[in-house]
N, CA, C and O atoms as a DFTB+ gen file, in Angstrom:
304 C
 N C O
     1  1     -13.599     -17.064      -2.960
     2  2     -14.394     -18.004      -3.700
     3  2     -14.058     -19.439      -3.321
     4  3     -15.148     -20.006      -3.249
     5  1     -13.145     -20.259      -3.059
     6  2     -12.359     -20.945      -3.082
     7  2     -13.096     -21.287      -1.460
     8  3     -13.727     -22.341      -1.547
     9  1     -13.170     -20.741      -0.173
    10  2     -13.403     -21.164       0.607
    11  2     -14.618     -21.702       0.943
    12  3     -14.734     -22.590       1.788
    13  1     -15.865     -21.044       0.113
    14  2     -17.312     -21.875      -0.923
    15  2     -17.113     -22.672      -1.785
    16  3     -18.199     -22.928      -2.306
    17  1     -15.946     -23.483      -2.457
    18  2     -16.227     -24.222      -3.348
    19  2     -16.792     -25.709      -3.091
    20  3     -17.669     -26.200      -3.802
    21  1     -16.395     -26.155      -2.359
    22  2     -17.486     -27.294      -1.530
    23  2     -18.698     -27.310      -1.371
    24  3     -19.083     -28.467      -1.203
    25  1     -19.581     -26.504      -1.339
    26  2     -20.643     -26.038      -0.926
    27  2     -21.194     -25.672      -2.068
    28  3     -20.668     -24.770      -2.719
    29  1     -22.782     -26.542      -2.680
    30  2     -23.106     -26.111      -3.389
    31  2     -23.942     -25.119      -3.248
    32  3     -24.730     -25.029      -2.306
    33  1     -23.801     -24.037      -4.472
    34  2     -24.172     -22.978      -4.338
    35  2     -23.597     -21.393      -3.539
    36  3     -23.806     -20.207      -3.796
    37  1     -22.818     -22.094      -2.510
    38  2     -22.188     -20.822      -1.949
    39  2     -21.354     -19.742      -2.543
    40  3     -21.509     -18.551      -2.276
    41  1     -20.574     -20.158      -3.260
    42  2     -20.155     -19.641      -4.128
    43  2     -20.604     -18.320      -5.027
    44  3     -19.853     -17.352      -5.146
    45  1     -21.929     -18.390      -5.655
    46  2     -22.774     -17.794      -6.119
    47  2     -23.322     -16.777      -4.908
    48  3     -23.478     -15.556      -4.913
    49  1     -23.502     -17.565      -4.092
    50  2     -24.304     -16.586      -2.728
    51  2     -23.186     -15.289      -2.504
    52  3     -23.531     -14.114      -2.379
    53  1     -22.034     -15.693      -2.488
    54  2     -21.233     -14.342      -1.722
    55  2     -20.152     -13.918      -3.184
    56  3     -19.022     -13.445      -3.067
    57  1     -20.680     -14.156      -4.197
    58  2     -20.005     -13.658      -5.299
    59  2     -20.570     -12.445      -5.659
    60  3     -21.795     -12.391      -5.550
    61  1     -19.927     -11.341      -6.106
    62  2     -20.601     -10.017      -6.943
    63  2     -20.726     -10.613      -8.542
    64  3     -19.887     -11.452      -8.872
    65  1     -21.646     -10.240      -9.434
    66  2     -22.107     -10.109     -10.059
    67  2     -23.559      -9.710     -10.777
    68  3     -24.569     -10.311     -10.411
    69  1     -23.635      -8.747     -11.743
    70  2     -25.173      -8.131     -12.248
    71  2     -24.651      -7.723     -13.514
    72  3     -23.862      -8.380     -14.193
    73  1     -25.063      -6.760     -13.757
    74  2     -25.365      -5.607     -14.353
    75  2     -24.216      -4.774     -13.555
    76  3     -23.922      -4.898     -12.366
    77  1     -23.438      -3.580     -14.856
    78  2     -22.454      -2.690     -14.538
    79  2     -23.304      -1.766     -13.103
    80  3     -22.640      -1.323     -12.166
    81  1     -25.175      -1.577     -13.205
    82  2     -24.986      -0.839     -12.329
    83  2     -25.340      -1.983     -10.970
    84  3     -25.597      -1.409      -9.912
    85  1     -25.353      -2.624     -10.954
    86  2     -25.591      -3.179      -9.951
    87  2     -23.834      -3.660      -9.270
    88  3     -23.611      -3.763      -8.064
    89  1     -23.095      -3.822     -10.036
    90  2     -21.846      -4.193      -9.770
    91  2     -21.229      -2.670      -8.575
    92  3     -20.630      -2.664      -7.500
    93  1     -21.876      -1.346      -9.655
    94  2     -21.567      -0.569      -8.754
    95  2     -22.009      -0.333      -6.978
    96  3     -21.510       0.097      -5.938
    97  1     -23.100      -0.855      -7.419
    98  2     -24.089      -0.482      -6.424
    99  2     -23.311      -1.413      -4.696
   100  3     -23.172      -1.054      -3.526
   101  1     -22.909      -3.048      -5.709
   102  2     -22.373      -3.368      -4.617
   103  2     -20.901      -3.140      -4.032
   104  3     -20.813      -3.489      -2.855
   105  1     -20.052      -2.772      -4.439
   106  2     -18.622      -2.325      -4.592
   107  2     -18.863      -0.934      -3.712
   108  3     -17.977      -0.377      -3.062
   109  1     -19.947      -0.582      -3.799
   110  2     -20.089       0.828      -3.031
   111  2     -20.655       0.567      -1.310
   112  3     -20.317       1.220      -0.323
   113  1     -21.456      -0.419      -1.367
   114  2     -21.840      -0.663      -0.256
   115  2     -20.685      -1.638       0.667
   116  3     -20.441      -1.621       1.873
   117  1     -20.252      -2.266      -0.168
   118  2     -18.683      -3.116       0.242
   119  2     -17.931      -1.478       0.954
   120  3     -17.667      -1.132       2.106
   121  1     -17.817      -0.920      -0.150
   122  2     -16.727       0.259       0.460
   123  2     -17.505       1.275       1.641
   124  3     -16.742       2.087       2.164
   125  1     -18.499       1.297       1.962
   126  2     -19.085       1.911       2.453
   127  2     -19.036       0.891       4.126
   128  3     -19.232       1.362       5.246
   129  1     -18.777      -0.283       3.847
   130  2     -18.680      -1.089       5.144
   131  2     -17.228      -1.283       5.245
   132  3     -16.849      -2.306       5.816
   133  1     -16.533      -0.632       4.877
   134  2     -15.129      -1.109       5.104
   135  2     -13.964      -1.188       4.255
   136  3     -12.842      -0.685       4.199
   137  1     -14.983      -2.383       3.331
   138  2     -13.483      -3.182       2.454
   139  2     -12.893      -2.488       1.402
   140  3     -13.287      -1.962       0.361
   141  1     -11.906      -2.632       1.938
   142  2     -10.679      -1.897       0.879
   143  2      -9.927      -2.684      -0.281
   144  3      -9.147      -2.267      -1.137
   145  1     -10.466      -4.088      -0.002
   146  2      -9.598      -4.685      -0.957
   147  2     -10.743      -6.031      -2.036
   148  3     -11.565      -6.582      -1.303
   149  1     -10.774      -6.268      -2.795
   150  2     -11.646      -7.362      -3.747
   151  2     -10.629      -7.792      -4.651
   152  3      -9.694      -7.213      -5.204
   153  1     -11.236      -9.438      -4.654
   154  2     -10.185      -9.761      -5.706
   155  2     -11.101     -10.112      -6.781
   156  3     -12.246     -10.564      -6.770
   157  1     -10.291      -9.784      -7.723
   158  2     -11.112      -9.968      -9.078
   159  2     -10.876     -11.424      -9.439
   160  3      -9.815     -12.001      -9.201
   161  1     -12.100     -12.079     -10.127
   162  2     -11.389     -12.981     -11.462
   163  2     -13.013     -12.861     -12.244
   164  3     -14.183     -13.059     -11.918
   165  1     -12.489     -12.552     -13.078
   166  2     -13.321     -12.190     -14.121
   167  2     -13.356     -13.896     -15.558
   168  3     -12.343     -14.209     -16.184
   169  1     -14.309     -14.423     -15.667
   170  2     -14.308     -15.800     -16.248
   171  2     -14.678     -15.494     -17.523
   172  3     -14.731     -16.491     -18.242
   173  1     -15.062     -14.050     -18.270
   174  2     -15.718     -13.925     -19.033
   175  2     -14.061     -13.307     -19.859
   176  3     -14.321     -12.288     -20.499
   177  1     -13.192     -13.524     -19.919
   178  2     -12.144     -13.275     -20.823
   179  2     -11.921     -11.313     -20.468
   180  3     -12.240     -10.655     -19.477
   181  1     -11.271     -10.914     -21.736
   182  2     -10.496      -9.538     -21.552
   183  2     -11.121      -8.917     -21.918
   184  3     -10.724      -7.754     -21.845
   185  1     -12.418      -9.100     -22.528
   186  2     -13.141      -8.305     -22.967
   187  2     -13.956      -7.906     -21.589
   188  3     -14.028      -6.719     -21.270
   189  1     -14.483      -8.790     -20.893
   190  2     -15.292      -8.535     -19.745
   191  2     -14.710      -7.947     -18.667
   192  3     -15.460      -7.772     -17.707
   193  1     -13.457      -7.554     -18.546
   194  2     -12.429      -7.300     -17.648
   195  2     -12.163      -5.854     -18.302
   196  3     -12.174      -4.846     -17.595
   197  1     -11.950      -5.806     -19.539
   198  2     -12.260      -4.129     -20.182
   199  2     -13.558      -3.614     -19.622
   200  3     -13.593      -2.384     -19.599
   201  1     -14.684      -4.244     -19.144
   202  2     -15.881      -3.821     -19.998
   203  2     -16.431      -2.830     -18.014
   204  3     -17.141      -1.864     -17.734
   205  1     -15.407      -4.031     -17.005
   206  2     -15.504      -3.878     -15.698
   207  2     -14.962      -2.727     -15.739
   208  3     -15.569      -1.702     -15.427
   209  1     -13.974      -2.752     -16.059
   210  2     -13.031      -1.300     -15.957
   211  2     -13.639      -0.265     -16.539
   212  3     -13.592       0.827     -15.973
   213  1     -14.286      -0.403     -17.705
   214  2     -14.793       1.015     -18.509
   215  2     -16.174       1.087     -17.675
   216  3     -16.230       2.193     -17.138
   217  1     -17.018       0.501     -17.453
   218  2     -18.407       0.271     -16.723
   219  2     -18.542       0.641     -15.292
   220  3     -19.435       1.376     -14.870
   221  1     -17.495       0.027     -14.473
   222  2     -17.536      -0.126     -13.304
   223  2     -17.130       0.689     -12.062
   224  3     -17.826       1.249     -11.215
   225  1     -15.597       0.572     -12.227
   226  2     -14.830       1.159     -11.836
   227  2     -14.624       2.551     -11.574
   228  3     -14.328       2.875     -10.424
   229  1     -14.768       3.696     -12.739
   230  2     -14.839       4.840     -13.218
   231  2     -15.637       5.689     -11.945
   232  3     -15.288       6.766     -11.461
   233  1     -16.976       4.734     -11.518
   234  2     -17.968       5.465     -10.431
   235  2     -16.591       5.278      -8.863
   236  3     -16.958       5.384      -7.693
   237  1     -15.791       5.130      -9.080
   238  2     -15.134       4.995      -7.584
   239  2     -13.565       5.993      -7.766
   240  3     -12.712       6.055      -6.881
   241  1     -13.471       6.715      -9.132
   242  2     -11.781       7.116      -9.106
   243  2     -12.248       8.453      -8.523
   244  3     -11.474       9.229      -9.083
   245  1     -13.264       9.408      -7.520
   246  2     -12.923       9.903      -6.858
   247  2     -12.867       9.534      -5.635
   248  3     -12.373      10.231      -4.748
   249  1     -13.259       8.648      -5.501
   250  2     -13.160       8.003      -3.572
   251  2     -12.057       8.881      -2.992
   252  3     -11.382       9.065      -4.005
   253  1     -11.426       9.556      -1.988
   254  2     -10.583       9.474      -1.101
   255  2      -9.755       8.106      -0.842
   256  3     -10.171       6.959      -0.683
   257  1      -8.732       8.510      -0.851
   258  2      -7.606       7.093      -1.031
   259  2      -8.005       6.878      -0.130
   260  3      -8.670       5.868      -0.360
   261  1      -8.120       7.131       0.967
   262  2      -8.277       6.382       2.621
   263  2      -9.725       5.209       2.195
   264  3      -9.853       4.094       2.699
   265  1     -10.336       5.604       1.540
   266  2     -11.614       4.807       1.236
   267  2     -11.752       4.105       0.151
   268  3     -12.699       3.387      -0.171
   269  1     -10.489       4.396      -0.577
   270  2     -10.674       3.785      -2.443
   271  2     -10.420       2.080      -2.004
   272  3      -9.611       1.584      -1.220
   273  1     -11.266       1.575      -2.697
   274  2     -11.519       0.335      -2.967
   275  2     -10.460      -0.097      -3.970
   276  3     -10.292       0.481      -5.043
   277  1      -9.813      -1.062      -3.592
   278  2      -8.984      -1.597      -4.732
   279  2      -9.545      -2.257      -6.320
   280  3     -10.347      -3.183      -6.439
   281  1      -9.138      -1.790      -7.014
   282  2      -9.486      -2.136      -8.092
   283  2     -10.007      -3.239      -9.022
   284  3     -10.227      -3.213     -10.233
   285  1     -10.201      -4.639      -7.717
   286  2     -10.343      -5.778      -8.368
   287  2     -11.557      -6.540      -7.655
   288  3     -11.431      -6.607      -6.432
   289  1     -12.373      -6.956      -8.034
   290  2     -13.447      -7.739      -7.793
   291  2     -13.838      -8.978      -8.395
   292  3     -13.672      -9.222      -9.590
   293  1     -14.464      -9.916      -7.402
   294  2     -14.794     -11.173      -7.761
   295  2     -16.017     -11.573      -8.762
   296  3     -16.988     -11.975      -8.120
   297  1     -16.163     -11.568      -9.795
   298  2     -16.548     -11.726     -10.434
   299  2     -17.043     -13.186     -11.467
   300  3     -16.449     -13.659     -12.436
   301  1     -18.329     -13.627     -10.823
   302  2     -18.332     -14.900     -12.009
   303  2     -19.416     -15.045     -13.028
   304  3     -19.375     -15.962     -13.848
């Protein structure tokens, strides 16, 4: 995020965020190209960071470890 912050708007452009299924949708296509790792920051407090985890996440705990996506995504 941080390397878009200069740039208005970029930020937004290469950030994940939707809807739980759309969050999935992209976390899957991320993992499906590769990435193994996302960093989260979630701006919406602990509730929204529960809500990732109960919503989100759940569609990826059978991945194959070789393919499991790390557990954290960027989120604004």
């Amino acid at each position: 995020m941080l390397a878009y912050a200069d740039r208005a708007g970029a930020t937004e452009e290469h950030a994940l965020f939707g809807t739980p299924e759309e969050l999935r949708a992209m976390v899957a296509d991320l993992r499906d190209a590769g990435v193994r790792y996302l960093l989260l920051s979630i701006f919406g407090g602990r509730d929204q960071l529960r809500r990732f985890a109960r919503e989100v996440m759940p569609a990826f705990v059978d991945t194959p470890r070789s393919e499991k996506p790390a557990a954290s995504l960027s989120v604004l």
